[in-house]
C-alpha positions in Angstrom: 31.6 -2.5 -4.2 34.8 -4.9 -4.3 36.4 -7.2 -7.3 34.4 -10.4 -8.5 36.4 -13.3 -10.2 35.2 -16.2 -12.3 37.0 -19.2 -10.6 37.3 -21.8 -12.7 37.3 -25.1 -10.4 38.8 -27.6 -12.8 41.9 -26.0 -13.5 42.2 -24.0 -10.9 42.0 -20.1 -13.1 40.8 -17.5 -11.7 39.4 -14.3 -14.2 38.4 -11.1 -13.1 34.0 -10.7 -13.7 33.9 -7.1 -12.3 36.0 -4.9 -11.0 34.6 -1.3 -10.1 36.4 1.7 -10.3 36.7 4.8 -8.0 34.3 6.7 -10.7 31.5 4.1 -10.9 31.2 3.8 -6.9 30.9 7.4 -6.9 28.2 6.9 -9.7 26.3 4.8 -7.3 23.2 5.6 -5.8 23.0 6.8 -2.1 20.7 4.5 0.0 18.5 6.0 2.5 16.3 4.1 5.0 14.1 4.7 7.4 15.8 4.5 10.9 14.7 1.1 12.6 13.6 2.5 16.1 11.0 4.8 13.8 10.0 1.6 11.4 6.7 -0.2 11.9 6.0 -3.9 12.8 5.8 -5.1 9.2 8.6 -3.0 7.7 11.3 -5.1 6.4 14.1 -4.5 8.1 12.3 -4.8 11.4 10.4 -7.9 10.4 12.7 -10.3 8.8 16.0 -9.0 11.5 15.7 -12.4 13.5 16.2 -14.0 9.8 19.0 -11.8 9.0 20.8 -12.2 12.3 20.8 -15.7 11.6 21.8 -15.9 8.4 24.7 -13.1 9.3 25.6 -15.8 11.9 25.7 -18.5 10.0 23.1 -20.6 11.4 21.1 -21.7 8.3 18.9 -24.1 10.5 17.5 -20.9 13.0 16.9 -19.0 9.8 14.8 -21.4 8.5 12.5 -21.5 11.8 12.5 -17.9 12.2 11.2 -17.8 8.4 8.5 -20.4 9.2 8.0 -18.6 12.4 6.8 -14.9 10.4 4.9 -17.5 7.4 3.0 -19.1 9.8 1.4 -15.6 11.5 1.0 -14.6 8.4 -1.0 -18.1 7.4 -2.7 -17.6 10.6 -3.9 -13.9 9.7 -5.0 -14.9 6.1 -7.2 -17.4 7.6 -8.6 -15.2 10.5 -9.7 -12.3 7.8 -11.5 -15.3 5.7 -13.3 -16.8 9.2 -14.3 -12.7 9.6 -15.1 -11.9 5.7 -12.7 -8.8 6.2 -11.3 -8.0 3.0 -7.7 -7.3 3.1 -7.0 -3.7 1.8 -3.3 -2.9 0.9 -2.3 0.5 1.4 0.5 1.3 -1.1 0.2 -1.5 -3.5 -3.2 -2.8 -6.3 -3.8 -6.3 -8.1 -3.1 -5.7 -12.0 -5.6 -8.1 -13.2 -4.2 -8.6 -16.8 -0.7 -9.6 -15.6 -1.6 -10.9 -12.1 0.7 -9.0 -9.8 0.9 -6.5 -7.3 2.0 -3.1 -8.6 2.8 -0.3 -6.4 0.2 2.8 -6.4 2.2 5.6 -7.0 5.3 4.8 -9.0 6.5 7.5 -10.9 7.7 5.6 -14.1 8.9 8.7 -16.5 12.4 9.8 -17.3 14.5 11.8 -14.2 14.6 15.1 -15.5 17.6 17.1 -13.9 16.6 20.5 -14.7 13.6 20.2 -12.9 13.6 17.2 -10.5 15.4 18.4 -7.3 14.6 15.2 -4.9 12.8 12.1 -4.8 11.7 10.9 -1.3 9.3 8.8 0.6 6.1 10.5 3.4 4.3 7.5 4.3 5.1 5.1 2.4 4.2 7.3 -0.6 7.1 8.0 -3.0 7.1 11.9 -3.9 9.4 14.1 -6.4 10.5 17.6 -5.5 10.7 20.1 -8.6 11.9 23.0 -9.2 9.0 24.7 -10.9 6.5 24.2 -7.6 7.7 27.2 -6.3 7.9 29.3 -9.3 3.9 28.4 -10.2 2.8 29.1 -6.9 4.8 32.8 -6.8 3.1 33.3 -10.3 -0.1 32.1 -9.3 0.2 34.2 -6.3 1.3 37.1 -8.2 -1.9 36.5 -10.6 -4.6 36.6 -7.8 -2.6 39.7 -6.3 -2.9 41.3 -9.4 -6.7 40.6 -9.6 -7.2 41.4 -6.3 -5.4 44.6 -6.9 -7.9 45.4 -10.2 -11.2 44.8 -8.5 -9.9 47.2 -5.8 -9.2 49.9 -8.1 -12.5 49.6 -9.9 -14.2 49.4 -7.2 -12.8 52.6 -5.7 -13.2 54.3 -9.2 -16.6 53.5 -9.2 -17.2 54.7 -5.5 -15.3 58.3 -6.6 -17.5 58.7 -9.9 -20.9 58.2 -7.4 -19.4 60.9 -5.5 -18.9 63.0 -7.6 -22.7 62.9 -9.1 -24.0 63.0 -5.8 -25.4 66.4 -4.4 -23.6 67.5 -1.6 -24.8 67.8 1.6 -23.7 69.4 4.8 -23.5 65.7 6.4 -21.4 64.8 3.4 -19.0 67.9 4.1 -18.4 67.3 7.8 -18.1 63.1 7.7 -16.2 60.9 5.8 -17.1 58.8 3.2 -17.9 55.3 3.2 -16.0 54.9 0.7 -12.5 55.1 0.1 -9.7 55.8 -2.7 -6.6 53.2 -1.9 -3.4 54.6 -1.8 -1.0 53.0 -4.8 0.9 49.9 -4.0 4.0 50.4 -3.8 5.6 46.5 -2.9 4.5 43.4 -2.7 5.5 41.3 0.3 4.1 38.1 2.1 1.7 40.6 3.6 0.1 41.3 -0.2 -3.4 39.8 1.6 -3.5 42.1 4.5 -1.9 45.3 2.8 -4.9 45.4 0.4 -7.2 44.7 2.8 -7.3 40.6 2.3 -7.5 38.2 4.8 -5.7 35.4 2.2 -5.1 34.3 -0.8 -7.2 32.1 -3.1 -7.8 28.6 -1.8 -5.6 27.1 -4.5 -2.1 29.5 -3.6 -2.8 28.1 0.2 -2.9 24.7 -0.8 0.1 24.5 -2.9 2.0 26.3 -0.3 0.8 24.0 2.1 2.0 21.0 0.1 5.3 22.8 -0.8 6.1 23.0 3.0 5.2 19.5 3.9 7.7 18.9 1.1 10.1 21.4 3.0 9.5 19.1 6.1 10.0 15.9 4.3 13.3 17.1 2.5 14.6 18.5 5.9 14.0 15.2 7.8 15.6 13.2 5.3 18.7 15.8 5.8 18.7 14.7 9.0 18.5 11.4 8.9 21.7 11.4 6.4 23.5 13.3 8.8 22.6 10.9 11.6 23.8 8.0 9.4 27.0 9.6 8.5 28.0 10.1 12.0 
């Protein structure tokens, strides 16, 4: 965030490296972390802080041991999973074979796109993207199963009118209703569209995608939060 200079020791000239203006630290990315009471055991932060508080002190010599300290469990854990056969099974991250290294599982290499990308966050350890056009497909995909819904009724009720209307009537006819019935016209659509027409729900697919789209409501809300809580 602050000036670096190019000192030059034999002659004593100093020359400015970098020197960041008001414009590119507003260009900077904001950094959000997890909060450390809420991190696990073998999160960074939270692992390596008797490391970090020694190095922030100064003492070079208790960093080291603190360092050998957290290689030696993990030595000791390696060795304890080859003693039990237990295969070790990383959660976020897979061996690439052809260049020998650990890539993450879900990165999400492709260009931002800020027409449709709202907000990237992390659930889990699991790195997600919020877009804008999640909503929009799920209201049209909603509004297309209505719609179907809606159709089948119709026919349906046509069908029922034209039997009764080739059907002899009866005096039990005349003095009970009909088992079927003609619906009225829909007049609105609302969040009710199941239950106005006589649905329970919608299609599996709208509930799942609206499921997802509020955990993503959840996720964005905490991280709201969690800024706030920082700021303050």
């Amino acid at each position: 965030d602050g000036e670096v200079h190019i000192n030059e020791l034999k002659n004593g000239n100093a020359e400015m490296f970098w020197n960041p203006t008001s414009e590119v630290r507003r260009q900077r990315l904001k950094r959000h972390i997890v909060l450390f009471e809420e991190q696990t055991d073998f999160e960074s932060e939270r692992l390596w802080q008797h490391v970090t508080s020694a190095i922030n002190k100064g003492d070079q010599h208790k960093a080291t041991q603190e360092k050998f300290v957290l290689e030696e469990e993990q030595r000791n854990a390696a060795q304890e999973r080859r003693e039990n056969g237990t295969e070790w099974k990383p959660l976020l991250f897979r061996h690439d074979a052809t260049t020998n290294e650990w890539r993450y599982k879900y990165e999400d290499l492709r260009p931002w796109d800020p027409l449709n990308d709202i907000a990237q966050f992390e659930k889990n350890g699991i790195l997600q993207t919020m877009e804008r056009h999640l909503s929009t497909r799920i209201s049209n995909h909603k509004t297309t199963c209505i719609n179907n819904q809606i159709t089948r009724h119709k026919r349906s009720a046509k069908d029922c009118r034209r039997r009764k209307t080739s059907d002899q009537p009866s005096n039990h006819s005349q003095n009970t209703e009909s088992s079927c019935s003609t619906p009225e016209l829909v007049q609105e659509l609302s969040d009710d569209d199941g239950k106005y027409l006589g649905f329970e729900s919608l299609c599996a697919q709208c509930g799942k995608e609206m499921n997802h789209l509020k955990e993503i409501h959840s996720a964005v809300l905490s991280l709201q939060k969690a800024q706030q809580d920082i700021h303050r």
